[in-house]
DSSP file (Angstrom, degrees, kcal/mol; ACC not computed):
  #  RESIDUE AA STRUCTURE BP1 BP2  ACC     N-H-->O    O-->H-N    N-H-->O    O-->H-N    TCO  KAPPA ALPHA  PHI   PSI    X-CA   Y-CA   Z-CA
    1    1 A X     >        0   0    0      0, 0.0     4,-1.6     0, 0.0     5,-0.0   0.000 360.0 360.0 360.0 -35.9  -19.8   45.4   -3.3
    2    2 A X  H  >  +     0   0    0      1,-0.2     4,-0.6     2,-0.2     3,-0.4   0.938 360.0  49.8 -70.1 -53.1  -21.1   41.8   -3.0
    3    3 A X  H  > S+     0   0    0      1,-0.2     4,-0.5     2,-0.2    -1,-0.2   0.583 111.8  51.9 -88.9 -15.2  -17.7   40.5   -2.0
    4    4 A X  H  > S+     0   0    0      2,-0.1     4,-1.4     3,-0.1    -1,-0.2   0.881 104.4  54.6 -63.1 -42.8  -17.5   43.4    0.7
    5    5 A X  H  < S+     0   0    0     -4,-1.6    -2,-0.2    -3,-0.4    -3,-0.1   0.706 112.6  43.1 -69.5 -23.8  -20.5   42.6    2.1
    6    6 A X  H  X S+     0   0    0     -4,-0.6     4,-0.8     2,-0.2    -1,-0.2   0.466 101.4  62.9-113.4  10.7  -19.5   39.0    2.6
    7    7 A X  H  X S+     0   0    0     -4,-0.5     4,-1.7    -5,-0.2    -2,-0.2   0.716 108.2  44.7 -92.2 -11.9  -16.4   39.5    3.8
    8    8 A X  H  X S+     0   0    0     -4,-1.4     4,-1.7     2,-0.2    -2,-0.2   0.642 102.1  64.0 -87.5  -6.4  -18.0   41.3    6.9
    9    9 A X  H  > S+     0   0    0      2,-0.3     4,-1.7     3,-0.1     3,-0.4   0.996 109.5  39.3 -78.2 -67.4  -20.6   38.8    7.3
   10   10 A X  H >X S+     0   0    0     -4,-0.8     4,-3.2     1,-0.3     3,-0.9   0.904 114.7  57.8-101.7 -68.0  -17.6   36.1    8.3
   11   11 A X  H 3X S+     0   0    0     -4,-1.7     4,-0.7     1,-0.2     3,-0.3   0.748 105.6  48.1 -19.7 -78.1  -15.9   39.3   10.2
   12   12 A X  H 3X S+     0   0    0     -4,-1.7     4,-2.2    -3,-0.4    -2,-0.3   0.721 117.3  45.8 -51.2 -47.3  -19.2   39.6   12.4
   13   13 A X  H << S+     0   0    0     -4,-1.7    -1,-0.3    -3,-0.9    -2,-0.2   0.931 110.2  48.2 -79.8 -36.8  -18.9   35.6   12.9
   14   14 A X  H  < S+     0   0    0     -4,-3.2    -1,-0.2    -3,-0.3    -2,-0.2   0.825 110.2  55.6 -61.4  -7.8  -15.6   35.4   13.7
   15   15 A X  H  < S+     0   0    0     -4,-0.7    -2,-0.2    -5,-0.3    -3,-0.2   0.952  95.7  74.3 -89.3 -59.6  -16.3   38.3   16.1
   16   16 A X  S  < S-     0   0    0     -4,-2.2     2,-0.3     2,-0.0     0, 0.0  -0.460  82.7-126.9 -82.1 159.1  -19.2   36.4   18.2
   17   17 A X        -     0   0    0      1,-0.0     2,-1.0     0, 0.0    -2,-0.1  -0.611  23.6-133.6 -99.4 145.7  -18.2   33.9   20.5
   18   18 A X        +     0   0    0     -2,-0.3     3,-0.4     1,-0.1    -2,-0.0  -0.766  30.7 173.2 -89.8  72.9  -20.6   30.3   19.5
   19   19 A X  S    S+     0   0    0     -2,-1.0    -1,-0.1     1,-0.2     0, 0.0   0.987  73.0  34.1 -53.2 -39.3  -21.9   29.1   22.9
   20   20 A X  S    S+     0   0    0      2,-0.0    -1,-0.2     0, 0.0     2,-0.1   0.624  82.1 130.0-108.7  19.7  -24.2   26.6   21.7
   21   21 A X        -     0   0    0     -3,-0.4    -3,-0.1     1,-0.1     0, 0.0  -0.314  42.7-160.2 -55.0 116.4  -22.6   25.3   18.9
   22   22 A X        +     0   0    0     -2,-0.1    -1,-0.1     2,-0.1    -2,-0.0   0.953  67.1  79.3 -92.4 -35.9  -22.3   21.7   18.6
   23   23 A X  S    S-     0   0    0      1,-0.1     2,-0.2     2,-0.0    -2,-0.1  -0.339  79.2-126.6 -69.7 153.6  -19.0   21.5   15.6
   24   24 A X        -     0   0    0      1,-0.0     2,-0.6     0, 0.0    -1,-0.1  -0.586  18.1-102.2 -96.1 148.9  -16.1   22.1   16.9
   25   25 A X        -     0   0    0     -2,-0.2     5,-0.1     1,-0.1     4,-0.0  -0.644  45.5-100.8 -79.3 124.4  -13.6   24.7   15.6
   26   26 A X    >   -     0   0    0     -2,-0.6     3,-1.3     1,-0.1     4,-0.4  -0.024  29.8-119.0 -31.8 138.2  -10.5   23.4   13.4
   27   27 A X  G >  S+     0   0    0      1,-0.3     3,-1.1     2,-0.2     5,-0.3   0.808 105.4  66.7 -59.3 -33.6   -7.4   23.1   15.4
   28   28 A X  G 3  S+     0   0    0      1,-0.4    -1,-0.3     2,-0.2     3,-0.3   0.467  81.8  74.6 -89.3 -12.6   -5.5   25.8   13.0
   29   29 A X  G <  S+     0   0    0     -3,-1.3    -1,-0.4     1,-0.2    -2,-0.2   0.934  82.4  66.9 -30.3 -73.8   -7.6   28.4   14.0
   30   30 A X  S <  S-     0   0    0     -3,-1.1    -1,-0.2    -4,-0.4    -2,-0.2   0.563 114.7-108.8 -46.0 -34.9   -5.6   28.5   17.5
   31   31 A X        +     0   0    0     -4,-0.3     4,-0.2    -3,-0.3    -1,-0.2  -0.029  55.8 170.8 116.8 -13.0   -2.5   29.8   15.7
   32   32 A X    >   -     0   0    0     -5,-0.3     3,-0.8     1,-0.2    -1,-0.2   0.236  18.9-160.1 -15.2 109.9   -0.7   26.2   16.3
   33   33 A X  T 3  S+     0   0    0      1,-0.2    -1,-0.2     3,-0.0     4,-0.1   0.716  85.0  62.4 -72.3 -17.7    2.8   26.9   13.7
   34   34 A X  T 3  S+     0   0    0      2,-0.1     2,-0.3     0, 0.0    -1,-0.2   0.548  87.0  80.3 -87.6   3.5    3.4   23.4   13.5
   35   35 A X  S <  S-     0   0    0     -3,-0.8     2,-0.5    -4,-0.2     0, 0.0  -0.747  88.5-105.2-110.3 154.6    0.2   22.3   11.8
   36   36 A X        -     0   0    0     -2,-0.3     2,-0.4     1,-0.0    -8,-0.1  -0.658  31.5-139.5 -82.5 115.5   -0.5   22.8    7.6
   37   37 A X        -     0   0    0     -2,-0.5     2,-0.3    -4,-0.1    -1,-0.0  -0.639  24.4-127.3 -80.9 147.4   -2.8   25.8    7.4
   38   38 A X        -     0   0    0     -2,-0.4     2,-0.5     1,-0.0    -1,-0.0  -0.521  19.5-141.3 -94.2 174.9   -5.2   24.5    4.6
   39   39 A X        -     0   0    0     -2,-0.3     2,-0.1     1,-0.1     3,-0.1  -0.783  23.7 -99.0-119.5 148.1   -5.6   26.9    1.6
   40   40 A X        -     0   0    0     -2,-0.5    -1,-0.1     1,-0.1     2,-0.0  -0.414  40.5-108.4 -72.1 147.5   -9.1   27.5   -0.3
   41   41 A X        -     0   0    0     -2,-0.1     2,-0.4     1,-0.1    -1,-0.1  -0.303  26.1-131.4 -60.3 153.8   -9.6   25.8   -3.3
   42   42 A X        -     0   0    0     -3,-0.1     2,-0.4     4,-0.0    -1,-0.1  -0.964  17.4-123.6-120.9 155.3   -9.6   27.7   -6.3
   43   43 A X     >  -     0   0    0     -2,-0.4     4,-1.1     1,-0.2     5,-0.3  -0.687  14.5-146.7 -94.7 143.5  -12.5   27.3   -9.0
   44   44 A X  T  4 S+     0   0    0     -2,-0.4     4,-0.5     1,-0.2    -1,-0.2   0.750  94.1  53.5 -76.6 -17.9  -11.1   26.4  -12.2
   45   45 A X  T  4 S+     0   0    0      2,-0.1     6,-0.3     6,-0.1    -1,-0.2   0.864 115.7  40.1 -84.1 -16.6  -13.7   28.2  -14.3
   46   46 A X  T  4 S+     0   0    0      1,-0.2     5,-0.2     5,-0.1     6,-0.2   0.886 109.1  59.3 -73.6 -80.2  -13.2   31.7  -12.4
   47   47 A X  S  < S+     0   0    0     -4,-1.1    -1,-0.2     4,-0.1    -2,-0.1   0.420  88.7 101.0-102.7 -35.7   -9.5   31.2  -12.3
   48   48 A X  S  > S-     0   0    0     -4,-0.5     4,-1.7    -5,-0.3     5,-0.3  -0.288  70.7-144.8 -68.5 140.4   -9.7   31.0  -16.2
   49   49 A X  H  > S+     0   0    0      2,-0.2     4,-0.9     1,-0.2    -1,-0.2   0.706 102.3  60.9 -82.2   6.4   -8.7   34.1  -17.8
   50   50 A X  H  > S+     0   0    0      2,-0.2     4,-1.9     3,-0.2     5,-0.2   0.964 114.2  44.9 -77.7 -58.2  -11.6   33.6  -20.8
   51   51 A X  H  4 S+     0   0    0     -6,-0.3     4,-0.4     2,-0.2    -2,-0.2   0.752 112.9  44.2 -25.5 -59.5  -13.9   33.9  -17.5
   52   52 A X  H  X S+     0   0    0     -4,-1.7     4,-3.3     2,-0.2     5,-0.3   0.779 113.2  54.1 -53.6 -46.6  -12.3   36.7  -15.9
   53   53 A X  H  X S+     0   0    0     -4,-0.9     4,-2.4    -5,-0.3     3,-0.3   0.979 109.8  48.4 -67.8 -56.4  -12.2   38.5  -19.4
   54   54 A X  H  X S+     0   0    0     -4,-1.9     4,-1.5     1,-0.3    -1,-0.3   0.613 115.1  44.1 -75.5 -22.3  -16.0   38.0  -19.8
   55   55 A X  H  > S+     0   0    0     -4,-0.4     4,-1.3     2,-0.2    -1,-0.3   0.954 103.9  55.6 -78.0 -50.7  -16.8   39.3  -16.5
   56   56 A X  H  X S+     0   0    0     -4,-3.3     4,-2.1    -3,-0.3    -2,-0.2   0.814 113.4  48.9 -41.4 -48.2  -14.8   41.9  -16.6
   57   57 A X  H  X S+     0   0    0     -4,-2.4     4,-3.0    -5,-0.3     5,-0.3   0.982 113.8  46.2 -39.7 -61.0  -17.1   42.7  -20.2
   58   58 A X  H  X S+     0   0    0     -4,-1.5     4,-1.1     2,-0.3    -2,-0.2   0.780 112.6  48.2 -67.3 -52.1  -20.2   42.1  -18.4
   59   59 A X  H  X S+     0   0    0     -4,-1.3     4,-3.4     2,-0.2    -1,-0.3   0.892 111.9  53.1 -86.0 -63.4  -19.0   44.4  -15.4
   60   60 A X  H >X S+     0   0    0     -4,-2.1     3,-1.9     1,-0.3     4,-1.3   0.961 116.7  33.4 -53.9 -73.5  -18.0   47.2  -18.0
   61   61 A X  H 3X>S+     0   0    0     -4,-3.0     5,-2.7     1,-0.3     4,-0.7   0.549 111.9  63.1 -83.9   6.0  -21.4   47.5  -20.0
   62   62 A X  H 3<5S+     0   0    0     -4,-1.1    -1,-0.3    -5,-0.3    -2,-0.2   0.750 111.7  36.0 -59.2 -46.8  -23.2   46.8  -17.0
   63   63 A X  H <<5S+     0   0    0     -4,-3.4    -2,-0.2    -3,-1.9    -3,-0.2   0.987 113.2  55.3 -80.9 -50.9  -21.7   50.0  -15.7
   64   64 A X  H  <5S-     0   0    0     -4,-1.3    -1,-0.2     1,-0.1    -3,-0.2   0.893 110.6-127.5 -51.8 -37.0  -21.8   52.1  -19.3
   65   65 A X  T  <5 +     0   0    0     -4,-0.7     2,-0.2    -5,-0.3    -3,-0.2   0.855  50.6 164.2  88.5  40.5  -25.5   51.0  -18.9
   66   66 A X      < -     0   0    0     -5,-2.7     2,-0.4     1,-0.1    -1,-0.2  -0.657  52.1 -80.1 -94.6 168.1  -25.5   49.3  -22.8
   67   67 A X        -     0   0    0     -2,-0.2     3,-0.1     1,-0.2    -1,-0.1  -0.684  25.9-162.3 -98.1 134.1  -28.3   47.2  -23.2
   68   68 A X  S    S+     0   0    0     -2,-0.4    -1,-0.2     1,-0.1    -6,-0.0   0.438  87.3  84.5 -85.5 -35.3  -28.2   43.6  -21.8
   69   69 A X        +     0   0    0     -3,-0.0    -1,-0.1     3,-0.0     3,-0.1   0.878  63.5  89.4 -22.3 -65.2  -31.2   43.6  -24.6
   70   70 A X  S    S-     0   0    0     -3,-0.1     3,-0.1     3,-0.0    -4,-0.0  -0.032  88.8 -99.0 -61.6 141.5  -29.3   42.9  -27.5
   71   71 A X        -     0   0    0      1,-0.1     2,-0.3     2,-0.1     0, 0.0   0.143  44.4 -95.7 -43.8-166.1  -28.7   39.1  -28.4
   72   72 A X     >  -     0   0    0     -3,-0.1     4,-1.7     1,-0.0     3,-0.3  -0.812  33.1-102.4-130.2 140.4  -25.8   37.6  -27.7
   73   73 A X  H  > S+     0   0    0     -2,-0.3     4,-0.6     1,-0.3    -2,-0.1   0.461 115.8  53.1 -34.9 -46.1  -23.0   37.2  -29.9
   74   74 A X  H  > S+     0   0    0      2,-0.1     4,-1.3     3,-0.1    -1,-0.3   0.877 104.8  48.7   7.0-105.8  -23.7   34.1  -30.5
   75   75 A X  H  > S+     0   0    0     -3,-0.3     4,-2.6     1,-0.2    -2,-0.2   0.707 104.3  56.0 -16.6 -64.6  -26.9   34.2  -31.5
   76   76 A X  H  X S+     0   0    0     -4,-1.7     4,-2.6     2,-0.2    -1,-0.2   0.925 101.1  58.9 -47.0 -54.1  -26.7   36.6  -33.6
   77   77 A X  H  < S+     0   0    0     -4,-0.6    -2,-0.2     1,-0.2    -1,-0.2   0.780 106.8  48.8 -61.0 -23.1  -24.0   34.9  -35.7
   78   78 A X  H >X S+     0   0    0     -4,-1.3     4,-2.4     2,-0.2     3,-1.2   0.835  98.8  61.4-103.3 -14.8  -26.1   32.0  -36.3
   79   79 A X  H 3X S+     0   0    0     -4,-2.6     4,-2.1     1,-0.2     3,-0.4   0.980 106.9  52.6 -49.1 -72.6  -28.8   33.7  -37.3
   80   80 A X  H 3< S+     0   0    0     -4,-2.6     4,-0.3     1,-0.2    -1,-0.2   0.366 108.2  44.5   5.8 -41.3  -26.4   34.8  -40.0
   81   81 A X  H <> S+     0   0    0     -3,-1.2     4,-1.2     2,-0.2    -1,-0.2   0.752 109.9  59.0-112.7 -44.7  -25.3   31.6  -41.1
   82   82 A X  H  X S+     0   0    0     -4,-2.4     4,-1.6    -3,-0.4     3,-0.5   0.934 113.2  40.3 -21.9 -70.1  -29.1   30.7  -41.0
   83   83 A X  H >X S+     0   0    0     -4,-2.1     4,-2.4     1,-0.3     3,-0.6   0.950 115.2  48.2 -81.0 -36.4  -29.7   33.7  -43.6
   84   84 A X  H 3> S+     0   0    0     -4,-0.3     4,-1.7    -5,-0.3    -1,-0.3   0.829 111.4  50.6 -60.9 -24.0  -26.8   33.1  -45.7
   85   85 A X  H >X S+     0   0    0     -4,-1.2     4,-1.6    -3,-0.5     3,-0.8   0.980 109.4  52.2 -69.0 -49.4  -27.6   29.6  -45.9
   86   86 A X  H XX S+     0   0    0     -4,-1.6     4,-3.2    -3,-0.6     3,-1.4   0.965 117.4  38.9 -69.6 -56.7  -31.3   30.5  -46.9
   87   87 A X  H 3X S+     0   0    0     -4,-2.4     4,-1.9     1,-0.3    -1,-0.3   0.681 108.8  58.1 -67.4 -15.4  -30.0   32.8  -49.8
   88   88 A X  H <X S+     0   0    0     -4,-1.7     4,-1.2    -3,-0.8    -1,-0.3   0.555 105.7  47.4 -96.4  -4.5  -27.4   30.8  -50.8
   89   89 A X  H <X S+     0   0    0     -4,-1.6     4,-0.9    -3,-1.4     5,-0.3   0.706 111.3  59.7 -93.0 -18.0  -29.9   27.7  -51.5
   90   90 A X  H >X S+     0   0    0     -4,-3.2     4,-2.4    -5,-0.2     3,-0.6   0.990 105.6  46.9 -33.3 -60.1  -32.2   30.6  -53.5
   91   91 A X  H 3X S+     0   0    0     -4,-1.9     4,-0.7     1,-0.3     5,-0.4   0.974 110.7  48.7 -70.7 -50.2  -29.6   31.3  -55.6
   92   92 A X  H 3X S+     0   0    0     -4,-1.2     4,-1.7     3,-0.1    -1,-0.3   0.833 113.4  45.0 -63.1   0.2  -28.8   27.6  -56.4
   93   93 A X  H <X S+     0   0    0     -4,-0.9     4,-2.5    -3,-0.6     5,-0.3   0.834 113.7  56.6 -92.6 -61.3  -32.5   26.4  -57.2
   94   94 A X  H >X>S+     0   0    0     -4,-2.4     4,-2.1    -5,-0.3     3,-1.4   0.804 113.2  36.4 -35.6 -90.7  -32.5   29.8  -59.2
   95   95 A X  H 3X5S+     0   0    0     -4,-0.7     4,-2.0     1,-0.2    -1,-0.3   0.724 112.2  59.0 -10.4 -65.2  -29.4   28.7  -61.4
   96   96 A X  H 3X5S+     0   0    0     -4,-1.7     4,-0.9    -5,-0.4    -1,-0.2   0.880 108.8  50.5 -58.9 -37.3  -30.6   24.9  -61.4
   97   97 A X  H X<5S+     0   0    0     -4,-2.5     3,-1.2    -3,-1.4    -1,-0.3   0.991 111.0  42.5 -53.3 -58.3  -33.6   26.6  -63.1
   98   98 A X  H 3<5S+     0   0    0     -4,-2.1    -2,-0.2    -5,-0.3    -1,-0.2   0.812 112.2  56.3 -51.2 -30.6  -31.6   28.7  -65.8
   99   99 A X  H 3<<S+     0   0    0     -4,-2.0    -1,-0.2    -5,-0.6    -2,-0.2   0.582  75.8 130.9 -95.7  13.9  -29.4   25.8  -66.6
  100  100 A X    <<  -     0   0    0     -3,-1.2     2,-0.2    -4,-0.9    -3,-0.0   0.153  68.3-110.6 -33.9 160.6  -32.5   22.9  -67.5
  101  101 A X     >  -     0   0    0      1,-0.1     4,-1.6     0, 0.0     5,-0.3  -0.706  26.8-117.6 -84.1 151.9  -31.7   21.2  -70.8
  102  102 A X  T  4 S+     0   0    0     -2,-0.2     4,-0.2     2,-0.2    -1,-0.1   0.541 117.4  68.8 -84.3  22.7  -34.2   22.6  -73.3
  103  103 A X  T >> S+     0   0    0      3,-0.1     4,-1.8     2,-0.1     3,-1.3   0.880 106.1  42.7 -66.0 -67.2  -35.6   18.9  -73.7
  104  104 A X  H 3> S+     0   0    0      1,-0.2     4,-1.5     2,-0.2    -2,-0.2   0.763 118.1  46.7 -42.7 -29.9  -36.8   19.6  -69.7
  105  105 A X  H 3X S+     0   0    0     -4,-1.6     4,-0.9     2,-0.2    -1,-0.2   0.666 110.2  53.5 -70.4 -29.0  -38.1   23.6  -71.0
  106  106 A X  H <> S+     0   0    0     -3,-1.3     4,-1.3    -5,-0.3    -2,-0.2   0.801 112.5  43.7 -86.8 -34.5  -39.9   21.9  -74.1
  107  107 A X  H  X S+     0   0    0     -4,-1.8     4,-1.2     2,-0.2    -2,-0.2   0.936 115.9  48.9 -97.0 -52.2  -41.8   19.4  -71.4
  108  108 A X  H  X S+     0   0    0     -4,-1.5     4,-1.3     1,-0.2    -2,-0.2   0.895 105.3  52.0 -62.2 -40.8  -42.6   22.2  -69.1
  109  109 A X  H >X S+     0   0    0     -4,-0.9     4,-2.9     2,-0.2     3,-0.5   0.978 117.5  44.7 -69.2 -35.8  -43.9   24.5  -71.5
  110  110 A X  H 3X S+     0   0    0     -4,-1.3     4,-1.3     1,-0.2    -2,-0.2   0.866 106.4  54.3  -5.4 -79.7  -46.3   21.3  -72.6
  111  111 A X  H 3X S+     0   0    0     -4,-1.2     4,-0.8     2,-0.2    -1,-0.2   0.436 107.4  51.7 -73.0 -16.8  -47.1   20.5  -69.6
  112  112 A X  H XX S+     0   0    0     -4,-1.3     4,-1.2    -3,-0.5     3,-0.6   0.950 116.3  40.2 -89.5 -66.9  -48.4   24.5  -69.0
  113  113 A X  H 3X S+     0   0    0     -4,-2.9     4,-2.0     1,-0.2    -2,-0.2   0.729 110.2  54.1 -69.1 -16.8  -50.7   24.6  -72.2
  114  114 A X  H 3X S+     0   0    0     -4,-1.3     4,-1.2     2,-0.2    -1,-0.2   0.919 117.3  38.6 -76.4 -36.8  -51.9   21.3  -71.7
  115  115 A X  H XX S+     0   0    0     -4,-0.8     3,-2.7    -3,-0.6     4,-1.9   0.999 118.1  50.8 -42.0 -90.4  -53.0   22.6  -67.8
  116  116 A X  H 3X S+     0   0    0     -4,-1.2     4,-0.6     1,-0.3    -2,-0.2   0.716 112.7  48.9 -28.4 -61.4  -54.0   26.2  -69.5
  117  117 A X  H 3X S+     0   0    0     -4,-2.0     4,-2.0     2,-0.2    -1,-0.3   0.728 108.4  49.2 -13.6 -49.8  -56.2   24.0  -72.1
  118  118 A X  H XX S+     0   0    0     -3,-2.7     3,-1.5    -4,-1.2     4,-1.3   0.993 110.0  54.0 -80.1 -56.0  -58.0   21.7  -69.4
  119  119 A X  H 3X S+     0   0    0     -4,-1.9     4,-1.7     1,-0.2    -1,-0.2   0.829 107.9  48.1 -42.3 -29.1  -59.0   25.0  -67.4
  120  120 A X  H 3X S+     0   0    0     -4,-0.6     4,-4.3     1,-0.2    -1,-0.2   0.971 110.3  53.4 -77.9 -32.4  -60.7   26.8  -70.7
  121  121 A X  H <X S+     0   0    0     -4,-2.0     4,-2.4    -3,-1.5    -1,-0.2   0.866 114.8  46.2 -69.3 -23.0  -62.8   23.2  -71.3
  122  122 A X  H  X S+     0   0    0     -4,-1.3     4,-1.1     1,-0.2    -1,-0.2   0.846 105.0  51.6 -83.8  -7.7  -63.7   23.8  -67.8
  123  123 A X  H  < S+     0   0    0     -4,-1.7    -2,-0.2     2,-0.2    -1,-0.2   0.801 113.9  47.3 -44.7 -70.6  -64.5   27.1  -68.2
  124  124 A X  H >X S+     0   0    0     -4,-4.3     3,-3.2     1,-0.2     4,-0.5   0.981 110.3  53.7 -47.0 -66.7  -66.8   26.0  -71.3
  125  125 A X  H >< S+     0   0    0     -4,-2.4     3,-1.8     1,-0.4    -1,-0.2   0.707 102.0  52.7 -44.0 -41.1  -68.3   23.3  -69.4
  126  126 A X  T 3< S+     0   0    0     -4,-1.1    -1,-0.4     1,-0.2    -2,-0.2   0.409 107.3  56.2 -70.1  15.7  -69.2   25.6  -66.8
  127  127 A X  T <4 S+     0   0    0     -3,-3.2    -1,-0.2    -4,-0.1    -2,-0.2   0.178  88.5  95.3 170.1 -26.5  -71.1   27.9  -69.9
  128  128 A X  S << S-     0   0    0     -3,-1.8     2,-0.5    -4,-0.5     5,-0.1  -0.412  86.9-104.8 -90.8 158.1  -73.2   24.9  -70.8
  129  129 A X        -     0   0    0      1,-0.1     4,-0.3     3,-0.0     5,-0.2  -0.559  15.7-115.2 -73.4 151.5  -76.7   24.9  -69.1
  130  130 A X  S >> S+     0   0    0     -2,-0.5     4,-2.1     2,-0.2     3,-1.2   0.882 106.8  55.9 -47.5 -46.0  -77.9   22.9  -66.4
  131  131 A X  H 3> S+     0   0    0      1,-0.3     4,-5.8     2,-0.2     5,-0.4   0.965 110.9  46.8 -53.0 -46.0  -80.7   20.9  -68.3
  132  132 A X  H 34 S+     0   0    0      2,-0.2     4,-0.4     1,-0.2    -1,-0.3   0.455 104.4  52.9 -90.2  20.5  -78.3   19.7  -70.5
  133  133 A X  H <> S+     0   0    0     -3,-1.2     4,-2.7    -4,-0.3    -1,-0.2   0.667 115.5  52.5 -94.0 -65.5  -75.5   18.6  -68.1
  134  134 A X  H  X S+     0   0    0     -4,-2.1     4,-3.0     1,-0.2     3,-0.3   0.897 105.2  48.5 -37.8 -69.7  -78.6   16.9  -66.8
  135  135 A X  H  X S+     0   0    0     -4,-5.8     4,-2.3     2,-0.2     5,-0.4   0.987 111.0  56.0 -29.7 -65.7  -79.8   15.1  -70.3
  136  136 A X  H  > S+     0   0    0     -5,-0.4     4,-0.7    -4,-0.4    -1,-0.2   0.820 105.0  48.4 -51.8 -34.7  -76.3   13.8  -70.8
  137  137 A X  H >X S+     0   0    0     -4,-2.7     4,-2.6    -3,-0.3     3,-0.8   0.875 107.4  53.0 -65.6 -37.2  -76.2   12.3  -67.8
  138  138 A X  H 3X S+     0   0    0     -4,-3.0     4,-0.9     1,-0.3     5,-0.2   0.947 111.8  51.0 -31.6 -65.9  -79.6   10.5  -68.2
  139  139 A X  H 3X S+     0   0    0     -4,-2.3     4,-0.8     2,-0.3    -1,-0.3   0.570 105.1  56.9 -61.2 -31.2  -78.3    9.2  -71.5
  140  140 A X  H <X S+     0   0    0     -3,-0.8     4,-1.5    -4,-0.7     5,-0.3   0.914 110.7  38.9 -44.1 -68.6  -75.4    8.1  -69.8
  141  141 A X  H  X S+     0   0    0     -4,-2.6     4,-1.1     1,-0.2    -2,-0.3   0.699 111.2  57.7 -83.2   2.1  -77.1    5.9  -67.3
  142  142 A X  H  X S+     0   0    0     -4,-0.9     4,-1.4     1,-0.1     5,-0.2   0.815 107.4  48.0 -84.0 -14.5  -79.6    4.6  -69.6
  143  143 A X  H  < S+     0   0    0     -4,-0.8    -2,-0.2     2,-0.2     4,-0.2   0.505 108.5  51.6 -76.6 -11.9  -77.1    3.4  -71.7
  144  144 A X  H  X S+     0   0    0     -4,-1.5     4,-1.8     2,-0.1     3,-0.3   0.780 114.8  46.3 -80.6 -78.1  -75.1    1.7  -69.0
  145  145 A X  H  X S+     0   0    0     -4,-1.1     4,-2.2    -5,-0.3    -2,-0.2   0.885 110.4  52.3 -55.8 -32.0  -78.3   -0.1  -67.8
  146  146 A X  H  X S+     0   0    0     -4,-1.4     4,-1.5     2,-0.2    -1,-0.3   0.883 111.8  42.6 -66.8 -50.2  -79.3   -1.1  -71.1
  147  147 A X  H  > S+     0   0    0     -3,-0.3     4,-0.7    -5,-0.2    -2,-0.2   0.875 112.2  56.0 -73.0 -11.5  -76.1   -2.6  -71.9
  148  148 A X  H  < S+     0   0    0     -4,-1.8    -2,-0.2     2,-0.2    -1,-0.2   0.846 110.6  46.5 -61.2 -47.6  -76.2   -4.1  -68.3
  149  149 A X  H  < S+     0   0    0     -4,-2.2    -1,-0.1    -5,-0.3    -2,-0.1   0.953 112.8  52.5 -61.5 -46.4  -79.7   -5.6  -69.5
  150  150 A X  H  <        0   0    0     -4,-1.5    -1,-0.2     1,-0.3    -2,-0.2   0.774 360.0 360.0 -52.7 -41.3  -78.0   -6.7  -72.5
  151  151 A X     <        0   0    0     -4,-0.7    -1,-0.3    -5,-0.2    -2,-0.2   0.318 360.0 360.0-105.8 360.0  -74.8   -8.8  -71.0
């Protein structure tokens, strides 16, 4: 439709006469046989049939009326490679886990009750009263200033 519409626009100009027109018309226009008529360029990415093929797509579900919505082929596919990447570094940290030496299982599990330990002494501590959190500290710093006096 587009390419109708401008192939009558350039009918309509060839049709009126250009009074006031300062360019001059190309000589080959006149019908002269002796002269090289020149030929339009063609552009090399329409001209490609990967171009043509994709247009032709576009043209087709344009007309079925499928949705222009859905990503692009593209797209999609590296999302894809995105989630398969994601899952496929899950699984290896998972493995790396299962295969630990048990010297490295023996140090974790340690390292969890010694953690699991500090939390229950804080746990007490918080259980103690306030006065005597208080006392201890007195006794603290008079015994720091008193050896202070001392030295």
């Amino acid at each position: 439709m587009l390419w109708k519409l401008a192939s009558t626009y350039t009918e309509i100009q060839r049709e009126q006469p250009d009074s006031g027109n300062i360019l001059t018309h190309p000589d080959y226009i006149d019908g002269n046989p002796d002269l090289i008529k020149p030929k339009k360029l063609l552009n090399p990415i329409k001209a490609s049939k990967s171009h043509q093929e994709l247009h032709r797509e576009l043209l087709m579900n344009h007309k079925r009326g499928l949705s222009m919505e859905s990503k692009p082929e593209l797209q999609r596919v590296l999302e894809h490679r995105r989630r398969n990447q994601l899952i496929r570094k899950k699984k290896e940290e998972e493995d790396a886990k299962k295969l630990q030496c048990p010297f490295k299982k023996e140090l974790l599990n340690r390292h969890q009750r010694l953690d699991q330990l500090e939390k229950e002494q804080e746990e007490q501590e918080d259980h103690v009263p306030e006065f005597l959190k208080v006392k201890e500290n007195l006794r603290r710093t008079s015994m720091v200033t008193g050896n202070e006096k001392a030295a």
